[in-house]
PQR file of N, CA, C, O and H, with PARSE charges and radii, in Angstrom:
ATOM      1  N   UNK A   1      59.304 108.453 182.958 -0.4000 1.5000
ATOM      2  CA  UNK A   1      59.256 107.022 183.110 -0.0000 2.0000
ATOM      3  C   UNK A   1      60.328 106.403 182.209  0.5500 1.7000
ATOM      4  O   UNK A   1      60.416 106.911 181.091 -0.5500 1.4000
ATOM      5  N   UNK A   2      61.178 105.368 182.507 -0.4000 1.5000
ATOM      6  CA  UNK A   2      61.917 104.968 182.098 -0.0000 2.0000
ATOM      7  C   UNK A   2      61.443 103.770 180.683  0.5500 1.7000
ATOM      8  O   UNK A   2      60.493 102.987 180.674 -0.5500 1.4000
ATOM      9  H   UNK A   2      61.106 104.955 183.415  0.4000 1.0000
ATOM     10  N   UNK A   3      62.043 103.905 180.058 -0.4000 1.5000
ATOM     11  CA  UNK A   3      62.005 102.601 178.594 -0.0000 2.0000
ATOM     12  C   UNK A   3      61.609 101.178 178.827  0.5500 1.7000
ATOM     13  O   UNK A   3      61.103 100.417 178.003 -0.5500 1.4000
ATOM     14  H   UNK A   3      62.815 104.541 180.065  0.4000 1.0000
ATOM     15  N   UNK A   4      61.984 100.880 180.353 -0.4000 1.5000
ATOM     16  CA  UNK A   4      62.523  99.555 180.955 -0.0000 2.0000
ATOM     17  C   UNK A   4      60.617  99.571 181.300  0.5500 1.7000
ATOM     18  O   UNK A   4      59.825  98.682 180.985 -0.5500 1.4000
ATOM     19  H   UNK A   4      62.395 101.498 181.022  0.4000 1.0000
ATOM     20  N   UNK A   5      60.243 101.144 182.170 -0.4000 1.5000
ATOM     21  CA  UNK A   5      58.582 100.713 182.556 -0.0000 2.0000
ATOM     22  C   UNK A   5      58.115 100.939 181.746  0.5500 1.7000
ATOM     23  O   UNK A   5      57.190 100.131 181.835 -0.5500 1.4000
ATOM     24  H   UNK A   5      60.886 101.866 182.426  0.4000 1.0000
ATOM     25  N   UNK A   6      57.932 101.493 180.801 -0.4000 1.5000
ATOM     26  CA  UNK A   6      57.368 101.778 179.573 -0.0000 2.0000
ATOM     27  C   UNK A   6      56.990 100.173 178.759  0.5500 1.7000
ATOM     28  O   UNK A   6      55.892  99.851 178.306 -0.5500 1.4000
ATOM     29  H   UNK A   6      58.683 102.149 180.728  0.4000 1.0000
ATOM     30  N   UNK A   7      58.237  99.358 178.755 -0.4000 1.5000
ATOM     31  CA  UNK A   7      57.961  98.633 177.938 -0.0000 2.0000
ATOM     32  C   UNK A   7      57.033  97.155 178.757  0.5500 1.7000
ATOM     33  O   UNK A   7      56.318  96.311 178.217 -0.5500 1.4000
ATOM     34  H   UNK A   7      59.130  99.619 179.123  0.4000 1.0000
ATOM     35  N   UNK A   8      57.373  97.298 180.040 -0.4000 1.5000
ATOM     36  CA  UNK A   8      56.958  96.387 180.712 -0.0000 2.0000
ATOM     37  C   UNK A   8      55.132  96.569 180.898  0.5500 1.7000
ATOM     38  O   UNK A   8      54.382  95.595 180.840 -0.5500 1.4000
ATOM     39  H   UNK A   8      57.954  97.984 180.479  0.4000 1.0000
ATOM     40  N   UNK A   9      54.662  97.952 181.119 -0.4000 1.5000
ATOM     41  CA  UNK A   9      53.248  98.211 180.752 -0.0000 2.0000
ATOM     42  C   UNK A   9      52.878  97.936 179.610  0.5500 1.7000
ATOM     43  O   UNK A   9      51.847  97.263 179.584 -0.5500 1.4000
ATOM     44  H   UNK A   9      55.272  98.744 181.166  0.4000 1.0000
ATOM     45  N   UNK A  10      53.542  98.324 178.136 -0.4000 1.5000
ATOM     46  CA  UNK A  10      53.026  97.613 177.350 -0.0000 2.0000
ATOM     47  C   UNK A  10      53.290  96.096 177.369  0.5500 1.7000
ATOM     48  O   UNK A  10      52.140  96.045 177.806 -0.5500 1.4000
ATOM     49  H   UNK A  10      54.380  98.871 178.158  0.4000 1.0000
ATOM     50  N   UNK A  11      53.539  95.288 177.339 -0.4000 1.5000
ATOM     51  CA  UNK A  11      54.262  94.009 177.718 -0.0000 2.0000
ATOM     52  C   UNK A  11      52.256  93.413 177.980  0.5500 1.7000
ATOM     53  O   UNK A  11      51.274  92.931 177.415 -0.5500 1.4000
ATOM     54  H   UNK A  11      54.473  95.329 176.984  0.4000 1.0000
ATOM     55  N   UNK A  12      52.828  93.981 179.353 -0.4000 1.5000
ATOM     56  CA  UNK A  12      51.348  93.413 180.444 -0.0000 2.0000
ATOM     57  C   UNK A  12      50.026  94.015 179.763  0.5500 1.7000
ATOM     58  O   UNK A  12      48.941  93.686 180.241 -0.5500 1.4000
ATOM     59  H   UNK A  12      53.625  94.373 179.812  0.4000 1.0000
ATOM     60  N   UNK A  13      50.070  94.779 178.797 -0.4000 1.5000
ATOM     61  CA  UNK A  13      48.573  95.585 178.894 -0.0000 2.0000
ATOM     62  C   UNK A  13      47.914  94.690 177.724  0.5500 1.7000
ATOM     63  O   UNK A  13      48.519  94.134 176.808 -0.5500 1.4000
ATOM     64  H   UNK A  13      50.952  95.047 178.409  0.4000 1.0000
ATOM     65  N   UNK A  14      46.450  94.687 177.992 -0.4000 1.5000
ATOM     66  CA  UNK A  14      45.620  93.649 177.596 -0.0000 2.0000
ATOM     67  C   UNK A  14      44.732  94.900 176.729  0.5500 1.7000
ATOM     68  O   UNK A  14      44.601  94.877 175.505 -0.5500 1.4000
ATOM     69  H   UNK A  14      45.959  95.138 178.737  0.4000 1.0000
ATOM     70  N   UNK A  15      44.350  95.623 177.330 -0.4000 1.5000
ATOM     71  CA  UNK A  15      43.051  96.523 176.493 -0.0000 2.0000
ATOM     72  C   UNK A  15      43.965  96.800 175.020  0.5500 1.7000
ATOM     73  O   UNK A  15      45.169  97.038 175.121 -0.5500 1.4000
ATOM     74  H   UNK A  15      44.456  95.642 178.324  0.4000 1.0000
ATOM     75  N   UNK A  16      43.363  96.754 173.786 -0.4000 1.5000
ATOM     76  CA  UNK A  16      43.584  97.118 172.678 -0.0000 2.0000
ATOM     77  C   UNK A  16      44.102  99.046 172.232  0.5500 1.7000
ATOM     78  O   UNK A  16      45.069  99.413 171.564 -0.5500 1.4000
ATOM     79  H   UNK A  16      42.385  96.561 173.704  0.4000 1.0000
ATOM     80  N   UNK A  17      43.283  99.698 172.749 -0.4000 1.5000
ATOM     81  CA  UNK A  17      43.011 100.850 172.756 -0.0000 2.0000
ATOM     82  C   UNK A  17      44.227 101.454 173.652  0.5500 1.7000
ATOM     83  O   UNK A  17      44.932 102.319 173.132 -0.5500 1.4000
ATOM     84  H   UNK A  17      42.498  99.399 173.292  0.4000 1.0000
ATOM     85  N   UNK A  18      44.467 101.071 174.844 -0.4000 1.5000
ATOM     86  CA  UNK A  18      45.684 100.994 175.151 -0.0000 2.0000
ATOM     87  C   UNK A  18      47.220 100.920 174.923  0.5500 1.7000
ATOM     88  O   UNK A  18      48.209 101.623 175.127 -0.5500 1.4000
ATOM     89  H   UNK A  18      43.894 100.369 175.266  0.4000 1.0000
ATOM     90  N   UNK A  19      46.862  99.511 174.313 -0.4000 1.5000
ATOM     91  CA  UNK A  19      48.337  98.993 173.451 -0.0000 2.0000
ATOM     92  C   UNK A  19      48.441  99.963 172.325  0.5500 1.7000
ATOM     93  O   UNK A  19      49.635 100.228 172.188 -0.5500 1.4000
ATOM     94  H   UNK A  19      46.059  98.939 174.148  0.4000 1.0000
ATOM     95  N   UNK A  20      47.726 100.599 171.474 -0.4000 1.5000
ATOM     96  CA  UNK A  20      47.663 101.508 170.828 -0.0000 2.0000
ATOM     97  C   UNK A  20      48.632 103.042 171.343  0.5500 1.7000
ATOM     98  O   UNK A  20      49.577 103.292 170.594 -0.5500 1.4000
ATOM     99  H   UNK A  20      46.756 100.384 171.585  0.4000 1.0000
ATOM    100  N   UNK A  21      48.468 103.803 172.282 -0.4000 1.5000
ATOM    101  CA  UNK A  21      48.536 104.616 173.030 -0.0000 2.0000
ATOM    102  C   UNK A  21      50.125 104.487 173.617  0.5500 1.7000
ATOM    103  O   UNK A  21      51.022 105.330 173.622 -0.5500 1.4000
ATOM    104  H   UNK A  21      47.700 103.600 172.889  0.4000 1.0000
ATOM    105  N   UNK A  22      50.109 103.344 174.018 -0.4000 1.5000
ATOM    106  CA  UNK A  22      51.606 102.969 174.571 -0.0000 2.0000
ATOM    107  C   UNK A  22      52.582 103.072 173.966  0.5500 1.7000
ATOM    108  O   UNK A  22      53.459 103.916 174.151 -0.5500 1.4000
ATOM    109  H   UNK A  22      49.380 102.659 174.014  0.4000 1.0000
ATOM    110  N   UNK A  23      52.556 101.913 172.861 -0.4000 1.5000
ATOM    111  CA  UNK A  23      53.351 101.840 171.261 -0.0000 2.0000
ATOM    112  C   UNK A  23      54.184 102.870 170.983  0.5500 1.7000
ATOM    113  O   UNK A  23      55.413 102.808 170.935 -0.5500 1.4000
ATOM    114  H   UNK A  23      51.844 101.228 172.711  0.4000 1.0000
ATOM    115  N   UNK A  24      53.341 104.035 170.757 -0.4000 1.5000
ATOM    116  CA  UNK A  24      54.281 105.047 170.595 -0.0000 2.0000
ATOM    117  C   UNK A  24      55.366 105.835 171.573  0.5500 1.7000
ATOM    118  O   UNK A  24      56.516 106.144 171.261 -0.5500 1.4000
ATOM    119  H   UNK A  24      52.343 104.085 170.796  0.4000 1.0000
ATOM    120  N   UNK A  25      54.715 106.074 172.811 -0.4000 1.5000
ATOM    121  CA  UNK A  25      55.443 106.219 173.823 -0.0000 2.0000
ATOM    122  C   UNK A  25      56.734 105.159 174.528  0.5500 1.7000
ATOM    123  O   UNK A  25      57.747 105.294 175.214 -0.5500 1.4000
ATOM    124  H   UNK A  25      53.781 105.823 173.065  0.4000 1.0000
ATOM    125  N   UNK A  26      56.117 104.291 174.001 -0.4000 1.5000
ATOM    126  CA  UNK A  26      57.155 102.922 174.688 -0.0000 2.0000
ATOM    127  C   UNK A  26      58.367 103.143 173.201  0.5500 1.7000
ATOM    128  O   UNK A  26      59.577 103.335 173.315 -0.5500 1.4000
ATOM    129  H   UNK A  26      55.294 104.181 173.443  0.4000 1.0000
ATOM    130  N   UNK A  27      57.631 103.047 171.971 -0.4000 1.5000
ATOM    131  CA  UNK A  27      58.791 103.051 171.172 -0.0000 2.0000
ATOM    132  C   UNK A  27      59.691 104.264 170.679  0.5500 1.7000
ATOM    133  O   UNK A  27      60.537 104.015 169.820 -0.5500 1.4000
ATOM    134  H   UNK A  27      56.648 102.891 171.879  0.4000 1.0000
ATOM    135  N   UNK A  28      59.568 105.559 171.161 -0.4000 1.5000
ATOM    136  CA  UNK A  28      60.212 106.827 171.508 -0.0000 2.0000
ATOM    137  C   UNK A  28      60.919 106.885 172.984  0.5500 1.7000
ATOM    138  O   UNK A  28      62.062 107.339 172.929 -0.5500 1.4000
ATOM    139  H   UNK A  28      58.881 105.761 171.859  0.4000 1.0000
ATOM    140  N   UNK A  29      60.592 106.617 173.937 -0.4000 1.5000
ATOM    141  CA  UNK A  29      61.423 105.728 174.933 -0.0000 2.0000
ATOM    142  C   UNK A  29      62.546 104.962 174.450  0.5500 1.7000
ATOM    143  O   UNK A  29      63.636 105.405 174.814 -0.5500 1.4000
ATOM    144  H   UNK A  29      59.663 106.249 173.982  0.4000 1.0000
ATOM    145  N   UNK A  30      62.568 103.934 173.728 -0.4000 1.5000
ATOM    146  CA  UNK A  30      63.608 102.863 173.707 -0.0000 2.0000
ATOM    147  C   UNK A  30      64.410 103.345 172.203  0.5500 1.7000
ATOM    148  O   UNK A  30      65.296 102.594 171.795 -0.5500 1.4000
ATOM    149  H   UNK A  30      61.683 103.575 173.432  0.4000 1.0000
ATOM    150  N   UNK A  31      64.060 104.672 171.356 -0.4000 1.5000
ATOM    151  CA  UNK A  31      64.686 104.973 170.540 -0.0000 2.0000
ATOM    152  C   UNK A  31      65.566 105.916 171.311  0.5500 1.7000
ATOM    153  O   UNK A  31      66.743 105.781 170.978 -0.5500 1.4000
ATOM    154  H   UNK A  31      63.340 105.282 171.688  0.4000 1.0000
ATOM    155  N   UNK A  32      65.344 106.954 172.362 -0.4000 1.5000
ATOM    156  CA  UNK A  32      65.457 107.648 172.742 -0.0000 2.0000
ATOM    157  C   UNK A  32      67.050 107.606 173.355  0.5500 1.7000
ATOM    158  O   UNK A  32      68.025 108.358 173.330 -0.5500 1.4000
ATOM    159  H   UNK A  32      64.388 107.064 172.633  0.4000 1.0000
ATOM    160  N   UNK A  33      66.666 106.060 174.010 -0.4000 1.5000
ATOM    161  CA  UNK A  33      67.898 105.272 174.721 -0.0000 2.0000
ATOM    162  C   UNK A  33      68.782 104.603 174.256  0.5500 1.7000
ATOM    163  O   UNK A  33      69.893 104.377 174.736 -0.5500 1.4000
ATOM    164  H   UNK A  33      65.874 105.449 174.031  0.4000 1.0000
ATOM    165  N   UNK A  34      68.227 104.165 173.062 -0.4000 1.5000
ATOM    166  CA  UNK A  34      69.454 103.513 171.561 -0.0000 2.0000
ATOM    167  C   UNK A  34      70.234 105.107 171.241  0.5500 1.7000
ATOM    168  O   UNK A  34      71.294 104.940 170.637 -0.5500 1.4000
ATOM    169  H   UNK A  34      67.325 104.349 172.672  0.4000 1.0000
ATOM    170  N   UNK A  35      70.036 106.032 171.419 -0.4000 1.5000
ATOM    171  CA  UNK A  35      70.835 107.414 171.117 -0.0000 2.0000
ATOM    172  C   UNK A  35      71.709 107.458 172.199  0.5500 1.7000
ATOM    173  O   UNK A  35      72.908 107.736 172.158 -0.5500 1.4000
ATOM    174  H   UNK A  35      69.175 106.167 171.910  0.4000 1.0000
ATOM    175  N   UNK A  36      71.112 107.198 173.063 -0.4000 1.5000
ATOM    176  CA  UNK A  36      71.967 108.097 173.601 -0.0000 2.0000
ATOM    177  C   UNK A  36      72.845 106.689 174.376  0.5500 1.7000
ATOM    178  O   UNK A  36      73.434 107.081 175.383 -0.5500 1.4000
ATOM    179  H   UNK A  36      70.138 106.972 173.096  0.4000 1.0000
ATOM    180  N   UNK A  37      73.009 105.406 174.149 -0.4000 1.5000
ATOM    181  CA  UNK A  37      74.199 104.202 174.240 -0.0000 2.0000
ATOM    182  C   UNK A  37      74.901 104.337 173.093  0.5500 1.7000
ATOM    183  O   UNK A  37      75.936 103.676 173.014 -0.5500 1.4000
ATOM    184  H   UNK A  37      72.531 105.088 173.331  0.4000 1.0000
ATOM    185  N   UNK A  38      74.386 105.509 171.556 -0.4000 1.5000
ATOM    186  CA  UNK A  38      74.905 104.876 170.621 -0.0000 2.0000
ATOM    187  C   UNK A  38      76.650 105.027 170.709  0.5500 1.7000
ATOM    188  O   UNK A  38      77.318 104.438 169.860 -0.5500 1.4000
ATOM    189  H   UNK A  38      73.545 106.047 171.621  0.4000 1.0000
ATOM    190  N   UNK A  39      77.401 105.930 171.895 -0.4000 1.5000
ATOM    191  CA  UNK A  39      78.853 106.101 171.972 -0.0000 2.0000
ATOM    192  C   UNK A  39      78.868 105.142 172.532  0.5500 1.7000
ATOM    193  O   UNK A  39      80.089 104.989 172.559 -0.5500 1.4000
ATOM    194  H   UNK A  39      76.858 106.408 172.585  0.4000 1.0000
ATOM    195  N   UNK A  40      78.275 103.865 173.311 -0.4000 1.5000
ATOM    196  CA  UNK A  40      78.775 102.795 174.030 -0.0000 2.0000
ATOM    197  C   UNK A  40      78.115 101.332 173.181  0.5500 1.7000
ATOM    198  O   UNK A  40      77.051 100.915 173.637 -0.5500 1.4000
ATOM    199  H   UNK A  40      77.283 103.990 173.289  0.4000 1.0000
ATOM    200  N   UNK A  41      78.649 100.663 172.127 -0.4000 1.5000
ATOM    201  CA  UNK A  41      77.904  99.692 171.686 -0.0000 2.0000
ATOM    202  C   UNK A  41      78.204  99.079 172.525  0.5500 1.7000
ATOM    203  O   UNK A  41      77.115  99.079 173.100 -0.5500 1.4000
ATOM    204  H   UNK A  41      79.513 101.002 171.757  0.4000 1.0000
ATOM    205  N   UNK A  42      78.953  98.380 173.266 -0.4000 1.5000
ATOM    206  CA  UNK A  42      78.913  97.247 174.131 -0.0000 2.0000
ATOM    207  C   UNK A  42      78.376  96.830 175.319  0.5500 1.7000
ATOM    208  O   UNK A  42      78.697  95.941 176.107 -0.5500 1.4000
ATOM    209  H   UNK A  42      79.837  98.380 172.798  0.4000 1.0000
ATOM    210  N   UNK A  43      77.120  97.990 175.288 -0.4000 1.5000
ATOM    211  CA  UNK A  43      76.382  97.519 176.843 -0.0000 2.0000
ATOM    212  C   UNK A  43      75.555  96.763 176.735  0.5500 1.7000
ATOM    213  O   UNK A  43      74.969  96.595 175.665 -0.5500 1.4000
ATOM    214  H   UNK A  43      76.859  98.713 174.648  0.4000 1.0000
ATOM    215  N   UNK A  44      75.297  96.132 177.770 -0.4000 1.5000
ATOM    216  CA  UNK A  44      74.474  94.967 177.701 -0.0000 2.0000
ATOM    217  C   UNK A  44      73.259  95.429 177.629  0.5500 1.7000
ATOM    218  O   UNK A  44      72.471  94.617 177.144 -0.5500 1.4000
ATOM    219  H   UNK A  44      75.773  96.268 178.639  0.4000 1.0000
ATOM    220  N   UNK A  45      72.569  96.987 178.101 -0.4000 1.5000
ATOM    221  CA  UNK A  45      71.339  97.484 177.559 -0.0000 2.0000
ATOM    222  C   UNK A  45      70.902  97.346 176.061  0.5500 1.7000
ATOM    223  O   UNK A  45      69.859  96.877 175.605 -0.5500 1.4000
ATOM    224  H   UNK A  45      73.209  97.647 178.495  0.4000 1.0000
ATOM    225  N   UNK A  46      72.166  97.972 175.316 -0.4000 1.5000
ATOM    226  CA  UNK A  46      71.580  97.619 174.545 -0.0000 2.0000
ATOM    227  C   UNK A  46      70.564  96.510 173.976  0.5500 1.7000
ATOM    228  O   UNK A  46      69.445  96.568 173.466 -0.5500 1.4000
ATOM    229  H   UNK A  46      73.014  98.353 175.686  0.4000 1.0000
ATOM    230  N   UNK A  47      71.752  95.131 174.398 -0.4000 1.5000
ATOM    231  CA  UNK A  47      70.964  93.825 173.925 -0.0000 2.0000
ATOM    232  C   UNK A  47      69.290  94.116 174.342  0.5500 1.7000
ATOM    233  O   UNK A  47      68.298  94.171 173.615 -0.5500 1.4000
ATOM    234  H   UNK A  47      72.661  95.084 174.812  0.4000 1.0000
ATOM    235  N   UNK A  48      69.439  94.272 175.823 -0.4000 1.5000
ATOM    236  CA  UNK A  48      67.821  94.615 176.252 -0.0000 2.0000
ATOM    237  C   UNK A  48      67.067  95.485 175.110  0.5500 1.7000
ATOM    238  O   UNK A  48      66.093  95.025 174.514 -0.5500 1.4000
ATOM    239  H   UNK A  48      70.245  94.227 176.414  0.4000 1.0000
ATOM    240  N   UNK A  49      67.585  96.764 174.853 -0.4000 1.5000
ATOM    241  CA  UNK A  49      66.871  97.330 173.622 -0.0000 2.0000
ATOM    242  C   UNK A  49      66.486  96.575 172.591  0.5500 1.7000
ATOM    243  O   UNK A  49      65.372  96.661 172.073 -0.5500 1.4000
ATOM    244  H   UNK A  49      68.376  97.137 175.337  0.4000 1.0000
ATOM    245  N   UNK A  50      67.636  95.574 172.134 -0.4000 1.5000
ATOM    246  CA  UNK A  50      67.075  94.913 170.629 -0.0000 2.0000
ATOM    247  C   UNK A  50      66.203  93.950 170.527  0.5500 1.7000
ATOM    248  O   UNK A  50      65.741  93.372 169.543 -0.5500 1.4000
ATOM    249  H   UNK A  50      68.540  95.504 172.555  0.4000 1.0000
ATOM    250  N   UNK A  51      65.954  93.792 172.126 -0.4000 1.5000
ATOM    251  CA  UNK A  51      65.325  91.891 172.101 -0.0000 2.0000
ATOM    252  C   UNK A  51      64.024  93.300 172.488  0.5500 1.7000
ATOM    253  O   UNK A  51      63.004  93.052 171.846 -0.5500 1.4000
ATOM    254  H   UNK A  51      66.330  94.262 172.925  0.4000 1.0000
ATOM    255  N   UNK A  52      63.882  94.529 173.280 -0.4000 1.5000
ATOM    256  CA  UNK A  52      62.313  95.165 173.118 -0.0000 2.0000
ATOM    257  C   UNK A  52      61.706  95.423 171.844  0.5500 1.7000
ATOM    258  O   UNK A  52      60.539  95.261 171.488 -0.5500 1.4000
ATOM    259  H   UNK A  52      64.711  94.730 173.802  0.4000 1.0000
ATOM    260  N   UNK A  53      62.856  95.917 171.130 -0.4000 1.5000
ATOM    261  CA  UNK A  53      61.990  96.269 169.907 -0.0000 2.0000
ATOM    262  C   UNK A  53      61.458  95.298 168.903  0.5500 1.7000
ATOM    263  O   UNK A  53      60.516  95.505 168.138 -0.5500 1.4000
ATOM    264  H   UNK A  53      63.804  96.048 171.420  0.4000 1.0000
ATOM    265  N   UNK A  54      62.480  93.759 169.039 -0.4000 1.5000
ATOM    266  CA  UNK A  54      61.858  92.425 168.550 -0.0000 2.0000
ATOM    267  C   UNK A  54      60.293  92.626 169.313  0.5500 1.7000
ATOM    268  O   UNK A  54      59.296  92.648 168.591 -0.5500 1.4000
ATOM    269  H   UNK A  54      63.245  93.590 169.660  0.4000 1.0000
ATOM    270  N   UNK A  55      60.181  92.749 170.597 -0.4000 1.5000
ATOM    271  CA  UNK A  55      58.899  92.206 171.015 -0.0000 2.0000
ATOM    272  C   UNK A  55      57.963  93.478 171.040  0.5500 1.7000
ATOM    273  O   UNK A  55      56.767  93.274 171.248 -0.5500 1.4000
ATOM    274  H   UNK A  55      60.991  92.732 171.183  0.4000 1.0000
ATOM    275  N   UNK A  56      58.553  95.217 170.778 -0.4000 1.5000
ATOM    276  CA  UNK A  56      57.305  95.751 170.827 -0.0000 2.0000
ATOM    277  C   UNK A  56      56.950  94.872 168.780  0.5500 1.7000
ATOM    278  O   UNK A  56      55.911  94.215 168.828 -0.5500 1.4000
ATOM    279  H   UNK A  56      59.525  95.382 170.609  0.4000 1.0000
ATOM    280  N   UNK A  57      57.336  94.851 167.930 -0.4000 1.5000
ATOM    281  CA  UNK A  57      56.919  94.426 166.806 -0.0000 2.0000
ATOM    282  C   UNK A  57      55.708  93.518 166.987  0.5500 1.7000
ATOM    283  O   UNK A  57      54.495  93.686 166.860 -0.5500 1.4000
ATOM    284  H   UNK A  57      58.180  95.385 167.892  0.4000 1.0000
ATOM    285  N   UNK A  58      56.252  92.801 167.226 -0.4000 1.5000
ATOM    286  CA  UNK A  58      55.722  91.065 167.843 -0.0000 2.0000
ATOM    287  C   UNK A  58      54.033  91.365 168.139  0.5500 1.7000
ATOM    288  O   UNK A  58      52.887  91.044 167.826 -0.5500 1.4000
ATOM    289  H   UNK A  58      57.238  92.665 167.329  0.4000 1.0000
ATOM    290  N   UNK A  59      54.719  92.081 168.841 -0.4000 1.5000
ATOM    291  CA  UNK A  59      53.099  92.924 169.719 -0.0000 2.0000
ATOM    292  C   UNK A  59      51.870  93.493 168.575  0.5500 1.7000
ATOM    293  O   UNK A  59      50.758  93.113 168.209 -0.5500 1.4000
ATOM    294  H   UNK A  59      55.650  92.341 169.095  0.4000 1.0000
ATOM    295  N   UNK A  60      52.808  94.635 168.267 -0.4000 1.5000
ATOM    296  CA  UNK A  60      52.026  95.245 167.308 -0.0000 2.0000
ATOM    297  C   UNK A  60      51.567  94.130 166.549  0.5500 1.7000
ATOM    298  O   UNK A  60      50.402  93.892 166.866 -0.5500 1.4000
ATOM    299  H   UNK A  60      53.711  94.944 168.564  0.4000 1.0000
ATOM    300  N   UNK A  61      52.022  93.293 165.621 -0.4000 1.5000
ATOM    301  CA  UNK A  61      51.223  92.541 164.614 -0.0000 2.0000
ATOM    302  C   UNK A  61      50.402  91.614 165.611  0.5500 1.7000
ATOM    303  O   UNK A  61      49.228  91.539 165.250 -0.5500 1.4000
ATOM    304  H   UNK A  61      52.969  93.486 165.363  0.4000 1.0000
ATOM    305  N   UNK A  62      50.556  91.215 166.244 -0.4000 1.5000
ATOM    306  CA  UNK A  62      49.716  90.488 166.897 -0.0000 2.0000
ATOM    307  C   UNK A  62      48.164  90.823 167.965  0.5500 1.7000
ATOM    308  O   UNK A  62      46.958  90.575 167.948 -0.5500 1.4000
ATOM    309  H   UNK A  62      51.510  91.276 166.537  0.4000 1.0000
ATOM    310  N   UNK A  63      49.214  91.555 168.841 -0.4000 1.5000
ATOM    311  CA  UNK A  63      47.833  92.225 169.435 -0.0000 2.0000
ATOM    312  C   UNK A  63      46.841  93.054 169.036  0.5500 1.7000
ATOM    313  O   UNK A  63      45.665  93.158 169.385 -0.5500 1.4000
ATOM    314  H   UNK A  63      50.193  91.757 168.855  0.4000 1.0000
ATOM    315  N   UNK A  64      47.828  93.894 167.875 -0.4000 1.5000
ATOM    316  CA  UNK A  64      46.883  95.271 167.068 -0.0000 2.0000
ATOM    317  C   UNK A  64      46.845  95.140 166.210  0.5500 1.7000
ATOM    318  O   UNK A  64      46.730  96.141 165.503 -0.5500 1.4000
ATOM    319  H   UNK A  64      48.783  93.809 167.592  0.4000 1.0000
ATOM    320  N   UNK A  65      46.894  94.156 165.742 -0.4000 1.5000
ATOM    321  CA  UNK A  65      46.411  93.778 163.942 -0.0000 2.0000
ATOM    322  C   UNK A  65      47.248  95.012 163.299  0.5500 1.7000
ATOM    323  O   UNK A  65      46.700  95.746 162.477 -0.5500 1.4000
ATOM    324  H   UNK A  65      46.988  93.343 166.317  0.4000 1.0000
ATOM    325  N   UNK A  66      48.378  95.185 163.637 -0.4000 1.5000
ATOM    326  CA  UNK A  66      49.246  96.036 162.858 -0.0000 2.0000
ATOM    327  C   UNK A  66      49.626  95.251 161.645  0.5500 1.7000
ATOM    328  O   UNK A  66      49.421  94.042 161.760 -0.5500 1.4000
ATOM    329  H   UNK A  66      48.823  94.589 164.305  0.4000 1.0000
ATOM    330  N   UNK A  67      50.301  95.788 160.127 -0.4000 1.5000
ATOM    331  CA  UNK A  67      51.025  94.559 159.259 -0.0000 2.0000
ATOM    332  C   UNK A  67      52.028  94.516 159.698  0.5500 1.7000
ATOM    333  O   UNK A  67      52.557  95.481 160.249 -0.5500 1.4000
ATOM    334  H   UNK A  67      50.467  96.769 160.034  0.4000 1.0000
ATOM    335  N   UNK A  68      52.646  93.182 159.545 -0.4000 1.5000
ATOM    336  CA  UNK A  68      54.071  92.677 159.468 -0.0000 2.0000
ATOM    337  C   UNK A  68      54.721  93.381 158.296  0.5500 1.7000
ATOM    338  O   UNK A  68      54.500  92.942 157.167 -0.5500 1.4000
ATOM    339  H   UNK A  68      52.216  92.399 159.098  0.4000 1.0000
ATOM    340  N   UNK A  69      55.604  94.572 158.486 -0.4000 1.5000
ATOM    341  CA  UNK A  69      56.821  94.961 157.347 -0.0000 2.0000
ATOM    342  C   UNK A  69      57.196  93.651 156.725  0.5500 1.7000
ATOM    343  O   UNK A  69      56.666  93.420 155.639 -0.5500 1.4000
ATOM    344  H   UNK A  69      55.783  94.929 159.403  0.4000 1.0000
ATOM    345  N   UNK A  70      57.892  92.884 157.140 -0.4000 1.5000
ATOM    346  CA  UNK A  70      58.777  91.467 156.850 -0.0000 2.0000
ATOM    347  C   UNK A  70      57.812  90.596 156.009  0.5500 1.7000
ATOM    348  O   UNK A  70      58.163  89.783 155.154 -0.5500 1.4000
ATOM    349  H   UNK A  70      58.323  93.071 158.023  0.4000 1.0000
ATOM    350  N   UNK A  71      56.692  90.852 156.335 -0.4000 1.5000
ATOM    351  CA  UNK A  71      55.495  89.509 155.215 -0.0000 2.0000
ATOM    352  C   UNK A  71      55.784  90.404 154.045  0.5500 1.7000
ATOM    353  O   UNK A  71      55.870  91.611 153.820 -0.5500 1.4000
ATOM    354  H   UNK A  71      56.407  91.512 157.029  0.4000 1.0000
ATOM    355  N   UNK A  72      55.940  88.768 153.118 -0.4000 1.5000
ATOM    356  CA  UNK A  72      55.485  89.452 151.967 -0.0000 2.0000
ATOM    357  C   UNK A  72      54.684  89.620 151.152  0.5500 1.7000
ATOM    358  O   UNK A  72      54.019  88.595 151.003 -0.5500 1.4000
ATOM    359  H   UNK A  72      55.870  87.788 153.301  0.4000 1.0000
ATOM    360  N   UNK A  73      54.342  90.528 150.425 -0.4000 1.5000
ATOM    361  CA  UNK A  73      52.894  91.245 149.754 -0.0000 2.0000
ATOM    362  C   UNK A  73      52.110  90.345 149.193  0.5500 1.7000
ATOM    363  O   UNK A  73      51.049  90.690 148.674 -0.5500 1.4000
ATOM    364  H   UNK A  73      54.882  91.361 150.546  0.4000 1.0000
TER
END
């Protein structure tokens, strides 16, 4: 499954236990694909990569009561 569906199931998925499960798969996916553009910085995937991993974050603290790295202590 591609990074692009990967991230779009997590995106849409509502169950907790789920979003859990995904996370990792969705975010080994879209690391997976930052490797292997890393000889091409100028694709426009990328951008898509950086604005997913803004929003798998987003996600995590929000939907899964993950911490925010960025708050501070």
């Amino acid at each position: 499954m591609s990074w692009q569906n990967l991230f779009e199931s997590y995106v849409s998925e509502t169950d907790r236990d789920k979003l859990q499960e995904l996370v990792f798969e969705t975010e080994d996916a879209v690391f997976l694909r930052f490797r292997d553009l890393s000889s091409d910085p100028k694709t426009d995937e990328l951008l898509e990569l950086r604005h997913a991993t803004a929003v798998l974050l987003e996600i995590k603290i929000k939907k899964t009561g993950w911490a925010n790295p960025a708050a501070p202590e």
